[in-house]
N, C-alpha and C positions, 0 to 999 in steps of 0.2 A: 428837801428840795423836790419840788413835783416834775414830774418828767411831761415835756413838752409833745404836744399833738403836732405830727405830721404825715405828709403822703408820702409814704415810702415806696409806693411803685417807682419803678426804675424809668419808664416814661410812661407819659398819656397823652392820648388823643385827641386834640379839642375841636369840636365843629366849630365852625365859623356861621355867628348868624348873619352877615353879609358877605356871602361867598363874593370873588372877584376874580378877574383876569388879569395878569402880566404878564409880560413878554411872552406872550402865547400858553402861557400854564395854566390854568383853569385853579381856585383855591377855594377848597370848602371844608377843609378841614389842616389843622395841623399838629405833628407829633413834634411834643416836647419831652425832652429827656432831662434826668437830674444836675443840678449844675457841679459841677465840681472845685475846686477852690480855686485850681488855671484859671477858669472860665471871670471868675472874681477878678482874680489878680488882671486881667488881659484885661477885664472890660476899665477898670481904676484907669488903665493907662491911655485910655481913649480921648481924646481932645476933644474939647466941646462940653457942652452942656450934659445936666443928668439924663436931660432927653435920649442925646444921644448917645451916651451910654447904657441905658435901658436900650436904647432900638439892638445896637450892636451885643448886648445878652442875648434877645429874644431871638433875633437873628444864628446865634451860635446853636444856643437850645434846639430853635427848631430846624436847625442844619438847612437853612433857606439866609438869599442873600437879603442886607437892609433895606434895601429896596422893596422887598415884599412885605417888610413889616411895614415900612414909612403907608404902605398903602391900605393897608388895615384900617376896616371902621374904630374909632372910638372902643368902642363897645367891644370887640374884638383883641382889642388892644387893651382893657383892661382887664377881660378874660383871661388870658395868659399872664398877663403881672399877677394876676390871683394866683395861679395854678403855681407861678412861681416862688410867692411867697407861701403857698401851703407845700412844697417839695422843701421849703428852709425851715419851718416852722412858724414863720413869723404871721401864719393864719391858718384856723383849724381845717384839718384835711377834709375833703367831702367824705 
């Protein structure tokens, strides 16, 4: 059984490459920390689409509300679903 690649840093930083503004908070970067299984469990029970349960993880992760993520470039927003699927494993660590 080969053992699985991942980031085992406890959180990381991610720049934003379209930094943005809401509700008066300037955002050009954000910390995301590891998820833990709460974090699974709580997001399953979210009503809505997988959309919106992905917004409501990344939200958790990076201790900002979904609002902040909803405003995320694209690009931004896949950025983190990468970083979070390399803190699961399920993509190799940088």
């Amino acid at each position: 059984m080969s053992k699985k690649n991942y980031d085992k840093r406890l959180e990381v930083e991610v720049p934003l490459e379209f930094p943005f503004e809401t509700g008066g908070v300037e955002y050009a970067k954000l910390t995301m920390r590891r998820p833990k299984t709460r974090d699974s469990m709580d997001a399953a029970k979210v009503k809505g689409t997988d959309g919106d349960r992905g917004v409501f993880m990344l939200a958790r992760l990076c201790n900002v509300s979904p609002d902040v993520i909803e405003e995320l470039d694209e690009i931004d927003s896949n950025t983190l679903s990468e970083q979070l699927s390399a803190f699961t494993g399920r993509q190799s660590a940088n």
